[in-house]
PDB file with SEQRES, HELIX, SHEET and CRYST1 records, atoms N, CA, C and O in Angstrom:
SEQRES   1 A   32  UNK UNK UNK UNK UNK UNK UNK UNK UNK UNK UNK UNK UNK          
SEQRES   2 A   32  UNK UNK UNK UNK UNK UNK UNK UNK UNK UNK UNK UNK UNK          
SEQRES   3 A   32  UNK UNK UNK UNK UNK UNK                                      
HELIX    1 AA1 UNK A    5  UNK A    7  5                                   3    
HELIX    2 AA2 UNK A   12  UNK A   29  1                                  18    
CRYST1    1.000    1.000    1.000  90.00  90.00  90.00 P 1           1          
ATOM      1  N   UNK A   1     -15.199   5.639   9.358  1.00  0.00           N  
ATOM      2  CA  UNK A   1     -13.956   5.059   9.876  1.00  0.00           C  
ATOM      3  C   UNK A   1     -13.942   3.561   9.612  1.00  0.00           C  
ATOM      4  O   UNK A   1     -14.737   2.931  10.309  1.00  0.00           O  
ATOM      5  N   UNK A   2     -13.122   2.769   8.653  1.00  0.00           N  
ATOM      6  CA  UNK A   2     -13.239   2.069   8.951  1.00  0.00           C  
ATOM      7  C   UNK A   2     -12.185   0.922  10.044  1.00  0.00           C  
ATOM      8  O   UNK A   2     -11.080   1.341  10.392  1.00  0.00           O  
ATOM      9  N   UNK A   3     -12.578  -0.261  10.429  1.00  0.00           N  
ATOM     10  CA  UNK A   3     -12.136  -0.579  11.153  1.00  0.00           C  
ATOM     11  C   UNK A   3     -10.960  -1.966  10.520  1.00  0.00           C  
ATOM     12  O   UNK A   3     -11.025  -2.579   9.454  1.00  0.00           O  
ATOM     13  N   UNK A   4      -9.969  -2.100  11.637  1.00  0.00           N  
ATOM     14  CA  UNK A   4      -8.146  -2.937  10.645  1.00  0.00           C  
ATOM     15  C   UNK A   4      -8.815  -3.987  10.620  1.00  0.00           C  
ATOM     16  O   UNK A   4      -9.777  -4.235  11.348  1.00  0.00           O  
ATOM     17  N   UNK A   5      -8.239  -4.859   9.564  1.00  0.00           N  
ATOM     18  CA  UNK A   5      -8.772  -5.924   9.151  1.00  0.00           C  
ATOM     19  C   UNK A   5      -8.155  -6.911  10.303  1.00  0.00           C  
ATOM     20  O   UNK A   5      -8.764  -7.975  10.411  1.00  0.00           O  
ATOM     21  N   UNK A   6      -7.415  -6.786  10.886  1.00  0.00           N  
ATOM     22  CA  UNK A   6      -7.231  -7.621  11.831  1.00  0.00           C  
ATOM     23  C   UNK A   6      -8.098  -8.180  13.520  1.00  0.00           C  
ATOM     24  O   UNK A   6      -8.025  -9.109  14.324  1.00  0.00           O  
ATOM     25  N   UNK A   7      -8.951  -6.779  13.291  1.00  0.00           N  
ATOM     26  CA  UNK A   7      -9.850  -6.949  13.908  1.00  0.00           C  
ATOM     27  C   UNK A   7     -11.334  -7.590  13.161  1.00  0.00           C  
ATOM     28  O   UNK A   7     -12.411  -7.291  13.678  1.00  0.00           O  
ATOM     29  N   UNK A   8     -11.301  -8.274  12.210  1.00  0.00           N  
ATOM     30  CA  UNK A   8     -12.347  -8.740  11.168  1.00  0.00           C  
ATOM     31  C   UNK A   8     -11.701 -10.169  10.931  1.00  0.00           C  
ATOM     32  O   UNK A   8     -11.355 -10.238   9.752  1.00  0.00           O  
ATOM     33  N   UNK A   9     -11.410 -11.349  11.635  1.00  0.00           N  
ATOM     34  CA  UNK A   9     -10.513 -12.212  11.126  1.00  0.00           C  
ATOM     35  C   UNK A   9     -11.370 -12.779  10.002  1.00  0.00           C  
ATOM     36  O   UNK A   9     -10.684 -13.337   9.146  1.00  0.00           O  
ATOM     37  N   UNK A  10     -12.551 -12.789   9.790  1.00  0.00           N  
ATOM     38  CA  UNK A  10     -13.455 -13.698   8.698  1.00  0.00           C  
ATOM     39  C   UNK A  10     -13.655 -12.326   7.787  1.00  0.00           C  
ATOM     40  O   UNK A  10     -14.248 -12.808   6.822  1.00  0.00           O  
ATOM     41  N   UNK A  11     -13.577 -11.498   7.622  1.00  0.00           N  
ATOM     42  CA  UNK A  11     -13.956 -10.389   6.484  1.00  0.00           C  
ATOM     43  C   UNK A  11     -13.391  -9.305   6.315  1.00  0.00           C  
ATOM     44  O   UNK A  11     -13.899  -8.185   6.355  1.00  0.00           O  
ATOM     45  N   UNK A  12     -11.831  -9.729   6.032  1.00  0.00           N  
ATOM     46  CA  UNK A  12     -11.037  -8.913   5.467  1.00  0.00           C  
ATOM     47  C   UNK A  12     -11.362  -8.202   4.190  1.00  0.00           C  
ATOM     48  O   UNK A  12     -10.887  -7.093   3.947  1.00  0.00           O  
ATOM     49  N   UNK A  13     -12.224  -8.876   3.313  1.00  0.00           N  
ATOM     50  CA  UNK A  13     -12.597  -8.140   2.354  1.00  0.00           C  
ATOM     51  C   UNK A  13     -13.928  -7.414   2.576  1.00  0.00           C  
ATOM     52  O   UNK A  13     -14.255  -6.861   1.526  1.00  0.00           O  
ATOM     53  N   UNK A  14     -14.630  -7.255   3.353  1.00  0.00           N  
ATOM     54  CA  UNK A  14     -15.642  -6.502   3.936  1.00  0.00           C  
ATOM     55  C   UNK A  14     -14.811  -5.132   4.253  1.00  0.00           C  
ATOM     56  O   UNK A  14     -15.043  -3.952   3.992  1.00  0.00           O  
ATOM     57  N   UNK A  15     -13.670  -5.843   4.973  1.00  0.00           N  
ATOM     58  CA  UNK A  15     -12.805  -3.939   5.539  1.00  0.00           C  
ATOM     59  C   UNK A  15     -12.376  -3.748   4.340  1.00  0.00           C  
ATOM     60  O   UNK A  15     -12.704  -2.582   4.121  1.00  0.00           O  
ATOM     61  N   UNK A  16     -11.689  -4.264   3.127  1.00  0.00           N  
ATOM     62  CA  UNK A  16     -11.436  -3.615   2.285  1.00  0.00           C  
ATOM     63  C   UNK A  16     -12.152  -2.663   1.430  1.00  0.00           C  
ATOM     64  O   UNK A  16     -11.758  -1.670   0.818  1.00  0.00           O  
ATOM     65  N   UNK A  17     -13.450  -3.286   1.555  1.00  0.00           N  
ATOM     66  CA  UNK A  17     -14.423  -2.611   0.882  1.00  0.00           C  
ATOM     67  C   UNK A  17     -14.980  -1.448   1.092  1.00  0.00           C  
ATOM     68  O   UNK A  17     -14.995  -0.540   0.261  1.00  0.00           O  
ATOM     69  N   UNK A  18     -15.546  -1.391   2.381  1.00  0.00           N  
ATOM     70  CA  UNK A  18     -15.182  -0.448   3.063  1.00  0.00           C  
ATOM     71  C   UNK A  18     -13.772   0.526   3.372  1.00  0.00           C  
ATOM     72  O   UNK A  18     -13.860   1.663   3.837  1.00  0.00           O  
ATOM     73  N   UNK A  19     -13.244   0.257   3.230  1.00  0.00           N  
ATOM     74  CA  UNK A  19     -12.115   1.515   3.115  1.00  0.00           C  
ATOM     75  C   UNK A  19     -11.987   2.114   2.053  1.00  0.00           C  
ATOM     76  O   UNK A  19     -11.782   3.314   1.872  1.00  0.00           O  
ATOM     77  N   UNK A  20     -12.156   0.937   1.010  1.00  0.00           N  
ATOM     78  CA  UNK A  20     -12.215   1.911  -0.624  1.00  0.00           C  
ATOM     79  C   UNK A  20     -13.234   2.925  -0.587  1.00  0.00           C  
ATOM     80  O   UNK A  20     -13.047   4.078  -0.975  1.00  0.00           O  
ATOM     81  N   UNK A  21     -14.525   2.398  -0.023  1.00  0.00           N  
ATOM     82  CA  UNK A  21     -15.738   3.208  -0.134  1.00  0.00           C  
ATOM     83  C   UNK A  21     -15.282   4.607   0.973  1.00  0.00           C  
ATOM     84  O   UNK A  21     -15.288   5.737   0.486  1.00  0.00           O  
ATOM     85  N   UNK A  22     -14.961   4.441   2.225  1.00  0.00           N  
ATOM     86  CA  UNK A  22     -14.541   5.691   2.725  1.00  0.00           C  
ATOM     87  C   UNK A  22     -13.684   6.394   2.102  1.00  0.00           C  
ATOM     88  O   UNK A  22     -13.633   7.499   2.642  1.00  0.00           O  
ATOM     89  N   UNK A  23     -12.642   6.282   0.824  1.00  0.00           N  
ATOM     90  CA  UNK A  23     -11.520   7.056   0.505  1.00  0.00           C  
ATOM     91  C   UNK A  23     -12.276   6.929  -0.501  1.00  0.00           C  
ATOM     92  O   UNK A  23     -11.097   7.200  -0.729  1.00  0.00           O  
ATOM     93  N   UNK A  24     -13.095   6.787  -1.490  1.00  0.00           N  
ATOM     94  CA  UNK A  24     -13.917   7.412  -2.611  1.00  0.00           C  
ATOM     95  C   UNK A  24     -14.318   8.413  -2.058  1.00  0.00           C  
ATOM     96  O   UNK A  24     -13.932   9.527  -2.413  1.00  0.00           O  
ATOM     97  N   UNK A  25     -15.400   8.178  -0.818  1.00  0.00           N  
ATOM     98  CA  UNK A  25     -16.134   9.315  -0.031  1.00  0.00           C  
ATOM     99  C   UNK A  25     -15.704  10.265  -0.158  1.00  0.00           C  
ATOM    100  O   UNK A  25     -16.104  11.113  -0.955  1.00  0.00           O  
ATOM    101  N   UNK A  26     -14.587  10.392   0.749  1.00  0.00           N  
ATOM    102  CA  UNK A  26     -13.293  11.070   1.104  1.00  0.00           C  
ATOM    103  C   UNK A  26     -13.273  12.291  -0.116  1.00  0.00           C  
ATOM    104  O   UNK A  26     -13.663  13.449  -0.259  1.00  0.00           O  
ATOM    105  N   UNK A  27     -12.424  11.044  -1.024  1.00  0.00           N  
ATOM    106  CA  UNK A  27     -12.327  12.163  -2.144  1.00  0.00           C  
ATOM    107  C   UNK A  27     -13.186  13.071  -2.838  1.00  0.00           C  
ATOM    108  O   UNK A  27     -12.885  14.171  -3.301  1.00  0.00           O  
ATOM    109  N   UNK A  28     -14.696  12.270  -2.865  1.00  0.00           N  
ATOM    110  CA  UNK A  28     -15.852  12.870  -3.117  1.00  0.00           C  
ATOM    111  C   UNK A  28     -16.185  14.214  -2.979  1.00  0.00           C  
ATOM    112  O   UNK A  28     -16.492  15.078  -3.801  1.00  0.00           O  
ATOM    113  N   UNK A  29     -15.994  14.210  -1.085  1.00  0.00           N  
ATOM    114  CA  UNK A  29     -16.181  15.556  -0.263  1.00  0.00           C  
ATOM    115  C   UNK A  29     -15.179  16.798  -0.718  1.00  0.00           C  
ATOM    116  O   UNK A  29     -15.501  17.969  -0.914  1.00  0.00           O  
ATOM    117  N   UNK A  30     -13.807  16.163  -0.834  1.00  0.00           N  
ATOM    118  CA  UNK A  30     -12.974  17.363  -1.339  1.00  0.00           C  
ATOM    119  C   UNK A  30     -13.028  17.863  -2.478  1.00  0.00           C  
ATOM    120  O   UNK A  30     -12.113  18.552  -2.930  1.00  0.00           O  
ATOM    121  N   UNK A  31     -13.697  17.696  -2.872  1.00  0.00           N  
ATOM    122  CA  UNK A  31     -14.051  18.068  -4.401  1.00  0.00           C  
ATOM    123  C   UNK A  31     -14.734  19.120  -4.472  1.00  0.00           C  
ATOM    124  O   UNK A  31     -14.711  19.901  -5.424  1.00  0.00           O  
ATOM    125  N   UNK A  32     -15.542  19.253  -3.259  1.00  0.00           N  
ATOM    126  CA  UNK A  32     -16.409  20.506  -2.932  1.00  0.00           C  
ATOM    127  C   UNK A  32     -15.862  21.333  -2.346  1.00  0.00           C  
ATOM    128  O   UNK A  32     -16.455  22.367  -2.037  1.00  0.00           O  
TER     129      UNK A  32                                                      
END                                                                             
């Protein structure tokens, strides 16, 4: 899960990164 970048005021790109990486995941799993 990741968490809104608004709750990250210094590392908005940390949540971004994380979210890409959970919706790669994501897609990863459905694949199976």
């Amino acid at each position: 899960m990741s968490v809104p970048c608004l709750w990250y005021h210094n590392s908005c790109m940390y949540d971004r990164l994380v979210s890409f990486t959970d919706i790669f995941y994501s897609v990863e799993f459905n694949k199976w």
